[in-house]
C-alpha positions, 0 to 999 in steps of 0.5 A, a space after each residue: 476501564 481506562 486501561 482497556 480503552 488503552 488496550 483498544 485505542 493501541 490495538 487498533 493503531 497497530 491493526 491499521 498500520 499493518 492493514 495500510 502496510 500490506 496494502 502499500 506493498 500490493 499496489 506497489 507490486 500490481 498497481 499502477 505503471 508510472 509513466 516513465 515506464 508505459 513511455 518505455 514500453 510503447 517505445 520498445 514495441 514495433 508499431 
């Protein structure tokens, strides 16, 4: 019994790490403009 408990315990820690992984890279992909950025972009773009 301890040892499936294990198997679970273990299983789910690397379930979660890839999950946050994946998410972690889409929001660094489509998320959020830091503002440096915006600043740059308001900038370039005629009033």
């Amino acid at each position: 019994m301890k040892e499936n408990t294990t198997l679970w315990i273990v299983t789910t820690i690397i379930a979660l790490h890839f999950v946050i992984g994946v998410g972690l890279l889409v929001y660094k992909i489509l998320g959020a403009k830091s503002p440096e950025k915006a600043e740059q972009q308001d900038e370039s773009t005629p009033s």
